[in-house]
C-alpha positions in Angstrom: 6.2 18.9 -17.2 4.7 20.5 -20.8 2.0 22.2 -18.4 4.6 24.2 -16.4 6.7 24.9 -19.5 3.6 26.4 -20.9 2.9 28.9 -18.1 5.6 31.2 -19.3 4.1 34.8 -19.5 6.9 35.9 -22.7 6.7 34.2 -25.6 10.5 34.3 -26.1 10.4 32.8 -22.3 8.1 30.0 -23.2 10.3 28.7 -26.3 13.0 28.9 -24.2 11.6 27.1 -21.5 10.0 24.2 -24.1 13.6 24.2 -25.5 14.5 23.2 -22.0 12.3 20.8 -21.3 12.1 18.7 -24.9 16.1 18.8 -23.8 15.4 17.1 -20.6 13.1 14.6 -21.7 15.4 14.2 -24.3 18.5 13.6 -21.9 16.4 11.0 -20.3 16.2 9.1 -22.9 19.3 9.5 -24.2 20.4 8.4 -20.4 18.4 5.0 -20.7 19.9 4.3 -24.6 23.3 5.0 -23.1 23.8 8.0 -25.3 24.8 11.5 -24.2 22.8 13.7 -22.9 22.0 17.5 -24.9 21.9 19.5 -22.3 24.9 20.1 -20.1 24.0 22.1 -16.8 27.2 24.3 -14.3 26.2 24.3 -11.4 29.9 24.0 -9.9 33.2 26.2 -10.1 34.8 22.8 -11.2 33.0 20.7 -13.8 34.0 18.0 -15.9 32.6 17.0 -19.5 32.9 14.4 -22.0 31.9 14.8 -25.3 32.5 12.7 -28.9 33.4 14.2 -31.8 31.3 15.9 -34.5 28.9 16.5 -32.0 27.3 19.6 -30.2 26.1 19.7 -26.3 24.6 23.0 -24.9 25.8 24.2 -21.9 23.4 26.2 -19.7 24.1 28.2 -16.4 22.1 30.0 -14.1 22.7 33.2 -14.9 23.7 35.3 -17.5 26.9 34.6 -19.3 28.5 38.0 -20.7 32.2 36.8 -21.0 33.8 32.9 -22.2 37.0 32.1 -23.2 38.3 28.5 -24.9 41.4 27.5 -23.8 42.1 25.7 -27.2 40.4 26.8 -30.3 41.2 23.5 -32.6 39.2 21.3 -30.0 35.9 23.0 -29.7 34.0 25.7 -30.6 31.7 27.7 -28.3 28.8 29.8 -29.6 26.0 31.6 -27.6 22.6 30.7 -28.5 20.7 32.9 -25.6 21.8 34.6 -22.6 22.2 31.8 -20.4 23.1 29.0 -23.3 26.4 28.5 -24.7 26.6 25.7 -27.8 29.7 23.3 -27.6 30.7 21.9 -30.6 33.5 19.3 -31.1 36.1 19.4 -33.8 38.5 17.0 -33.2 40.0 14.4 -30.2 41.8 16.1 -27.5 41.5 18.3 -24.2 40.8 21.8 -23.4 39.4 24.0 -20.8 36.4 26.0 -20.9 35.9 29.2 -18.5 32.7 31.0 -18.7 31.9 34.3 -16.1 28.2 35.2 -14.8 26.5 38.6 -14.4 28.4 38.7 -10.8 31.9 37.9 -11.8 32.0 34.4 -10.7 34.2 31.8 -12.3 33.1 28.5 -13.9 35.9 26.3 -15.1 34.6 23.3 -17.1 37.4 20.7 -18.5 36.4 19.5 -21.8 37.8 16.2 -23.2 36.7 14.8 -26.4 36.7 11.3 -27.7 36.7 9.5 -31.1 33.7 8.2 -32.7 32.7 4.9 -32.0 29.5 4.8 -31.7 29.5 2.4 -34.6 31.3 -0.2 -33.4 29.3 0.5 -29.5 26.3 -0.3 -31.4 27.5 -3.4 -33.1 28.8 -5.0 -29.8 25.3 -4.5 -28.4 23.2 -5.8 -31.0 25.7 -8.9 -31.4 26.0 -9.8 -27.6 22.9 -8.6 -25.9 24.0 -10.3 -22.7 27.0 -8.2 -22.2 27.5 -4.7 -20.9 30.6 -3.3 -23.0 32.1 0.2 -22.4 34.3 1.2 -25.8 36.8 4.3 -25.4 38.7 5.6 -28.4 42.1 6.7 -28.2 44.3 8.4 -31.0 45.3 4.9 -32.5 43.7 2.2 -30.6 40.8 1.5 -28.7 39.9 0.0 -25.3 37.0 -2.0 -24.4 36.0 -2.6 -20.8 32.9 -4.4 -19.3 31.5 -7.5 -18.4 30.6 -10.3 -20.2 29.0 -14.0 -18.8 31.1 -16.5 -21.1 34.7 -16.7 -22.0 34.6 -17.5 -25.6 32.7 -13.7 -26.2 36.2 -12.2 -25.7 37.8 -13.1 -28.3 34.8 -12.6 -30.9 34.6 -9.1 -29.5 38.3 -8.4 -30.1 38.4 -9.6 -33.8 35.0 -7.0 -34.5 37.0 -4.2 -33.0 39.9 -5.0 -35.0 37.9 -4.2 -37.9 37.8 -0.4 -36.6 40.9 0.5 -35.3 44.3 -0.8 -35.2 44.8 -2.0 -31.7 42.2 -3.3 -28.9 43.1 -2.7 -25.5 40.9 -5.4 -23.4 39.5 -5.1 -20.5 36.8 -7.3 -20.3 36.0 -8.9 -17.3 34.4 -12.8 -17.6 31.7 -13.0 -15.5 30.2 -16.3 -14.1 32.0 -18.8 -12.6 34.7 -20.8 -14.6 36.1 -24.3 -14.0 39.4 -25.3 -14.5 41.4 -28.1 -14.8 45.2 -29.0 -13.7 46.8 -31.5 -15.2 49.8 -31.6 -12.8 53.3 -33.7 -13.0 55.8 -34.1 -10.0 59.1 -35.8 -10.8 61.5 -35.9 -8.2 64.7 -37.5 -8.6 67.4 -38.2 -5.6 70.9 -39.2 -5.9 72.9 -40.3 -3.3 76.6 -40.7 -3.3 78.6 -42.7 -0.4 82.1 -43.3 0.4 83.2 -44.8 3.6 86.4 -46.0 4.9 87.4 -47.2 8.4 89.8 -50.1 10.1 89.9 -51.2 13.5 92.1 -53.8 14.5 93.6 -55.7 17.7 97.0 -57.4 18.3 97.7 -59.9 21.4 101.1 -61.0 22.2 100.8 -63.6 25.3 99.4 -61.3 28.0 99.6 -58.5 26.5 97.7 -56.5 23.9 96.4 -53.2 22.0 93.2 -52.9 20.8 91.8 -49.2 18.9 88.0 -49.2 17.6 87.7 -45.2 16.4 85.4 -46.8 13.4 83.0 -48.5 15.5 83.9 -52.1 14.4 85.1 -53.7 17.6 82.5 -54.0 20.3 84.6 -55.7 22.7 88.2 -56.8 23.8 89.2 -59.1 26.3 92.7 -58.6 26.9 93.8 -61.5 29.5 91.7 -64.0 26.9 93.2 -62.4 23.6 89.9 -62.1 22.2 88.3 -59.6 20.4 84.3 -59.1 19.7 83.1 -57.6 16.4 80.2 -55.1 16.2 78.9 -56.4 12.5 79.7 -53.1 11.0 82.8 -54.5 8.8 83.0 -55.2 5.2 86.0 -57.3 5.5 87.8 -58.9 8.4 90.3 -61.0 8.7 93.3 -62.6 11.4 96.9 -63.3 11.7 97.3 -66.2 14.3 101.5 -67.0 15.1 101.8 -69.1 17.7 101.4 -66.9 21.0 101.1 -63.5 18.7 97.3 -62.9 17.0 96.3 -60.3 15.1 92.9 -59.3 14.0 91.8 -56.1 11.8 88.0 -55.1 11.0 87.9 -52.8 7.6 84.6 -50.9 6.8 85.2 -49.7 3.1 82.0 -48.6 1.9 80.8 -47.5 -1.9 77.2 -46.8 -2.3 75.4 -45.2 -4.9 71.3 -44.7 -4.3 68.8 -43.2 -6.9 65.0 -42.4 -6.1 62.4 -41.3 -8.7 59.3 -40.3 -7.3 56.5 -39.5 -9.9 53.1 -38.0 -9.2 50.3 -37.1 -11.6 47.6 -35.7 -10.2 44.4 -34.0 -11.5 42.6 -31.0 -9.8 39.7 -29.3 -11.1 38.9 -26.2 -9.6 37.0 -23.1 -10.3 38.6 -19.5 -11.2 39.9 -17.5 -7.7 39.6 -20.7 -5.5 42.9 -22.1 -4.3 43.5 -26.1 -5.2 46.0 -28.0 -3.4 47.7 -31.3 -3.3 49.6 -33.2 -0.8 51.7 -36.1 -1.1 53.7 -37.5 2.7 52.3 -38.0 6.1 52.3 -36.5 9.2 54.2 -36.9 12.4 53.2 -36.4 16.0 54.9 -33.7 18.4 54.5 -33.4 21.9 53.7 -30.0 23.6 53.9 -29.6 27.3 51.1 -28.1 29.0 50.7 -26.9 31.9 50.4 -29.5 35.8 53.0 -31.6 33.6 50.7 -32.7 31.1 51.1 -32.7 27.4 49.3 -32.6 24.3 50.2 -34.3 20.6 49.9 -32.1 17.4 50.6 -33.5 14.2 52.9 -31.8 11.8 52.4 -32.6 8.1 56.0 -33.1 5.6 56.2 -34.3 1.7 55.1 -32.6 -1.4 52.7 -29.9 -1.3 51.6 -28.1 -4.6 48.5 -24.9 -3.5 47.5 -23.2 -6.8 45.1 -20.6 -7.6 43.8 -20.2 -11.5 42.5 -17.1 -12.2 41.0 -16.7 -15.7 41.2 -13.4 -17.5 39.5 -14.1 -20.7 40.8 -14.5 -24.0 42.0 -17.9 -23.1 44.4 -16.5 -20.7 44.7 -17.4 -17.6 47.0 -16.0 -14.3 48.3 -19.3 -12.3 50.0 -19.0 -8.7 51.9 -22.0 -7.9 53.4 -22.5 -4.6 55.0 -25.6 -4.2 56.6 -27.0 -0.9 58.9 -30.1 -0.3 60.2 -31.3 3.3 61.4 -34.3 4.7 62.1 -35.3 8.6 66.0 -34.4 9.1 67.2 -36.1 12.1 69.7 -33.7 12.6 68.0 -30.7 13.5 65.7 -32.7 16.3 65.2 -31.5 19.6 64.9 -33.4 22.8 61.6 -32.9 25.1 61.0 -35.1 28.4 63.5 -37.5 27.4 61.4 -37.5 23.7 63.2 -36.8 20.5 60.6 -34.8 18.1 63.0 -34.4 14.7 62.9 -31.3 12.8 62.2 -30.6 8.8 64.5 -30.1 5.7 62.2 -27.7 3.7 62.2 -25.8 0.4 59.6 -23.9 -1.3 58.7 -21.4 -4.2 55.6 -19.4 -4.6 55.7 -17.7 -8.1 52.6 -16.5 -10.7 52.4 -16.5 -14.1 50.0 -15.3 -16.8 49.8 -17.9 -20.0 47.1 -19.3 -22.3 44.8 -22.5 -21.7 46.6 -25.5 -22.7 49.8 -24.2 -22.2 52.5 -26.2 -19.8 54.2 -24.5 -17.1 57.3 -26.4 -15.9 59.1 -25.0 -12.3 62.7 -26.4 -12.5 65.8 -25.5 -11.0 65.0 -26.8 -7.0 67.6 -28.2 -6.8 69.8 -29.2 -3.9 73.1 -30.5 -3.6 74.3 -31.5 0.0 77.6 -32.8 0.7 78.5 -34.1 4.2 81.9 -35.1 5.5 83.4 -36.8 8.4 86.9 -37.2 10.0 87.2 -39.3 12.9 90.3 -40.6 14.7 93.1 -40.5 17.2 94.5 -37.4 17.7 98.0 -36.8 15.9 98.1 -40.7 15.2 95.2 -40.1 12.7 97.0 -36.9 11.0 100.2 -39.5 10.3 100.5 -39.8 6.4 99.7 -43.3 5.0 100.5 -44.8 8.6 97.1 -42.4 10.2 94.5 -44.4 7.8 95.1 -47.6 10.7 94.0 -44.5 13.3 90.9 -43.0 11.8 87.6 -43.6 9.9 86.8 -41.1 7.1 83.1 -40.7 5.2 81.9 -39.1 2.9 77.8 -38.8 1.4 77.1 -36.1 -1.7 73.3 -36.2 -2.0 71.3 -34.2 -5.1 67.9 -33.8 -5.3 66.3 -32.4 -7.9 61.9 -31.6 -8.2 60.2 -30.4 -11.4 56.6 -29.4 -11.7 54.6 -29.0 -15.1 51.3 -27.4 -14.8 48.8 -27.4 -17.8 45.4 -25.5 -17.4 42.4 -26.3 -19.2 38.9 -25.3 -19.4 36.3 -27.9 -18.7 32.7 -28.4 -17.7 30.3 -30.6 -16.3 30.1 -34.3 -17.2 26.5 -35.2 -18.6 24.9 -38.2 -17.3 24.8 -40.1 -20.4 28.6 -39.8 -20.9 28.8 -41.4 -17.1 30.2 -44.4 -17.0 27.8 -47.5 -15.7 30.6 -49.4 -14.5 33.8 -48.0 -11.9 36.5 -49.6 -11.1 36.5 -52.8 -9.3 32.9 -53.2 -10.1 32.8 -55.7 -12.9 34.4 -58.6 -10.6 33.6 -60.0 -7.2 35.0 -62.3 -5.0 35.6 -65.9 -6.3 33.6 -68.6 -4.7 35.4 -71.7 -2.9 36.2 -73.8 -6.1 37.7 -70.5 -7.8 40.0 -69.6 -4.8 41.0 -72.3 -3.8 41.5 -74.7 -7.0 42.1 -72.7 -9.9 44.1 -69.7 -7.7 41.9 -67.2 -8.8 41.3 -64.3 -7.1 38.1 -62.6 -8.7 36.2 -63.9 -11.1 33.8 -60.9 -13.7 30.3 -60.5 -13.3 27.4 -61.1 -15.6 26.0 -57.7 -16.3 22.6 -57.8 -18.6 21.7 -54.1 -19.8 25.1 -53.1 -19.0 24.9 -51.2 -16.0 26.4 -52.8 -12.4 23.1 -52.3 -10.5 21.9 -56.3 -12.6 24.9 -57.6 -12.4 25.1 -61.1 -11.0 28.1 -61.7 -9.1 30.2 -64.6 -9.4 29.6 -67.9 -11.2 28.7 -70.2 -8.3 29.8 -73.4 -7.6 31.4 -75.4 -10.6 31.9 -79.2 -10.2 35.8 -79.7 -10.5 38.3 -82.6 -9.5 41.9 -82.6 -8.9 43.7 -83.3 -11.9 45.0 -87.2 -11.3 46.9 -89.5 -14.1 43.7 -92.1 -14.2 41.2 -89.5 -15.4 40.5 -86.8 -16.9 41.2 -83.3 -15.3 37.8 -81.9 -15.2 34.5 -84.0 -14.5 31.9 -83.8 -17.6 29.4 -81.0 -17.0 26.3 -81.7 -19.1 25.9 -78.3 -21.3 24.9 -77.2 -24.7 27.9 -76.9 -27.1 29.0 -73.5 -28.3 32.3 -72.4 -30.4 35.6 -72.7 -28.4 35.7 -68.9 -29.6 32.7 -67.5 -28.3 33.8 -64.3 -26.4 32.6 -63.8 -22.7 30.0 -61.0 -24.0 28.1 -63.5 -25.5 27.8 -65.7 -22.4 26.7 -62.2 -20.4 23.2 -63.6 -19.7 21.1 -64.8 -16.8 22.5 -67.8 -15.3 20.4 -71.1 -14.6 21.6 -72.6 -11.8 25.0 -72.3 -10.2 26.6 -73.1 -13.8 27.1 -70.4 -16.6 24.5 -70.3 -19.5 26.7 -71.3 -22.3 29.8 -72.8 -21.0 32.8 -73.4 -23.4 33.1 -76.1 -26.0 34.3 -79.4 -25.0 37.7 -79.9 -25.3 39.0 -83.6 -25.6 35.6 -84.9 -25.2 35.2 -82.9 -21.8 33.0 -80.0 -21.3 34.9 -77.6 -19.5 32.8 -74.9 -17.0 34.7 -71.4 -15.2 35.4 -68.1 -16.8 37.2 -68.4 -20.4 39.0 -64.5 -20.5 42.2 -63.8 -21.6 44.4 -61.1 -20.6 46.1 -58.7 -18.4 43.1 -60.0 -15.8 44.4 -63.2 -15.1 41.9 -65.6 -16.2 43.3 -68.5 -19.1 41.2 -70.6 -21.3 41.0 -73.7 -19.0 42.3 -77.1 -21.0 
């Protein structure tokens, strides 16, 4: 490149032309540190620059530039330094629009828009956090800081250095890497259920004859030439009148009920940031679908609680989390009859909402609520609309039912569990099956295991066979076990070790001259002390 610079035949040309070239190398490099490059080349009608201020660019054409003109003044300054080179230098922050003519008339329009200094504070952010790529973009007041960085907790570090420089920090870093997150999640459902119910049914026989009305279900049957009357087990109260040759028999149904369900979940989901997370709490029930040559086919339709969520992190802390949760249940009523099958229908309610809020913050979704009140009139007609007289006619009900669901969310960062916080035993794992004495004498139902370096791979399961006798009024309760005497408070621990035998190492102390063998734990396991 310094060999072709050098074949200029002018010397003016030549300095001109190493001018040019120590500019490109120098643009290079100022390219690779990130820094702006000197030279500034039009090659368009349109162009677009950026410059910081304080500082100078050259701008260089093709051809010869005899006429500029500067929009505004106050932002830059333009200077010609040789026919085809115009100097830019910034003054202050702002926008303006350079126009610059060639030898041939032509118009070249280059918008100029010039940015605070922060060069300062760029180069601070990349000595501190190598790792990142950070963009920084004064404004008149603030500044905003955009790029990518491979860990969460850099954001906030980043923030409180800019704060230093300027007022306000706009962020927009982006986290990169792959966050996991954990939802600590609470459903509480709570169902009230309100009945009143009211209905009479009775029968009267005179001799051989006899009237007999059932609108509330009660009777079943009436035999009028036997003056008998059959009850459908529906009543609450029932009673008769017997005169001689007249009876009379009435069947009430008066009904209060009050129901309450609570239905409490508390799941945990762990999930990483963008991918959805669900949980499901219900069943699923099967519908038949005709095919085609009278066949059918079964598909299963799910109904419960649903809960989908999606955590998306956005550094800082923060953290954007859709919630869509979805509660149905089987209603009866809205069923629909296929081939002489009954598929039922669903009573369904959902929300799908998104929020933005900080890591171990709670998010609580209230107000589903639903209050349904059902009513029923039933009864002769115009008898039944008789006042006081029309209750004997008719059967009236009654059912107000409230649900209410409430969901608290709380997000929290997490990561991997090492192996040496793991721990050695799960649940279920430090007990096994009783043998026959244990089961079937002293009722228990497992018995702990003997684990020696305290994981569950060595553990021993089970005491074996221990030599026991009914309790009888001759005797004592428990046959002598020939063992070596330890202190009735010796603590299961320190029996943990390998057994002998089919008899534990160091059974318990005698007690009233007996040894006694079998586990010796106390507490919310089940196992006494045996005496």
């Amino acid at each position: 490149m310094l060999k072709a610079c050098a074949t200029a035949t002018t010397v003016f040309g030549a300095i001109v032309s190493l001018a040019i070239c120590l500019g490109t190398v120098n643009s290079a490099n100022a390219q690779v540190l990130g820094r702006q490059p000197v030279h500034f080349k039009v090659s368009g009608p349109v162009e677009r620059l950026e410059m910081i201020v304080n500082t100078s660019r050259i701008l260089t054409t093709e051809h010869k530039v005899p006429q500029l003109l500067v929009e505004n003044q106050g932002v830059i300054r333009a200077q010609p330094i040789s026919p085809n080179q115009v100097q830019l230098s910034a003054l202050k922050t702002g926008f303006t629009t350079l126009t610059v003519w060639d030898e041939s008339q032509e118009e070249h329009s280059i918008d100029v828009l010039v940015y605070g200094d922060a060069r300062e504070l760029e180069n601070l952010l990349m000595t501190e956090f190598p790792d990142a790529t950070l963009r920084v973009k004064p404004l008149a007041s603030s500044v905003v800081i955009s790029g990518f960085v491979p860990r969460a907790e850099m954001v906030s570090r980043i923030v409180q250095m800019a704060e230093d420089y300027y007022p306000s920090v706009i962020n927009n870093i982006t986290i990169g890497g792959v966050q996991q997150i954990l939802l600590h999640v609470k459903l509480m459902e709570v169902s009230r259920t309100k009945l009143r119910r009211l209905g009479f049914d009775w029968a009267n026989f005179n001799g051989n004859d006899g009237v007999a009305q059932s609108v509330a279900g009660l009777v079943s049957g009436v035999d009028l030439s036997a003056g008998t009357v059959a009850s459908s087990g529906g009543e609450t109260v029932a009673f008769g009148i017997v005169n001689n040759a007249n009876s009379f028999f009435g069947f009430i149904d008066a009904l209060r009920q009050y129901n309450l369900v609570k239905v409490l979940a508390e799941p945990t989901l762990v999930t990483v940031s963008g991918r959805p997370a669900s949980f499901s709490s219900g069943g699923e029930f099967p519908i038949l679908v005709p095919q085609s040559l009278g066949t059918v086919s079964i598909e299963y339709r799910q109904f419960g609680t649903r809960v989908d969520f999606v955590p998306i992190v956005l550094g800082n802390g923060r953290v954007r989390l859709e919630v869509r949760p979805q509660v149905s249940e089987i209603d009866p009523s809205r069923s629909v009859t296929i081939n002489n099958t009954t598929v039922p229908g669903l009573r369904t309610r959902w929300v799908d909402t998104g929020v933005e809020m900080k890591a171990g913050q709670t998010l609580a979704l209230a107000g589903l609520i639903q209050n349904q009140i059902e009513s029923e009139n039933v009864g002769l007609p115009w008898l039944s609309d008789l006042p006081w007289i029309g209750s004997a006619f008719r059967r009236v009900k009654e059912q107000n039912n409230e649900i209410e669901l409430l969901i608290l969310v709380t997000p929290e960062f997490v990561d991997a569990l090492d192996a040496s916080d793991v721990p050695p035993c799960g649940p279920g794992q430090l007990t096994a099956s009783p043998n026959d004495t244990d089961l079937y004498f002293r009722g228990y139902l497992e018995t702990p295991k003997c684990c020696h370096d305290g994981s569950c791979s060595s553990c021993e399961s089970g005491y074996g066979p221990a030599t026991f006798t009914l309790p009888n009024t001759s005797g004592p309760a428990y046959e002598p076990v020939p063992a070596v005497q330890q202190p009735a408070s010796a603590s299961f621990s320190d029996r943990a070790s390998p057994r002998t035998g089919n008899l534990p190492p160091n059974p318990p102390a005698a007690v009233g001259g007996q040894n006694v063998g079998g586990p010796g734990l106390i507490g919310p396991t089940g196992y006494d002390v045996l005496q």
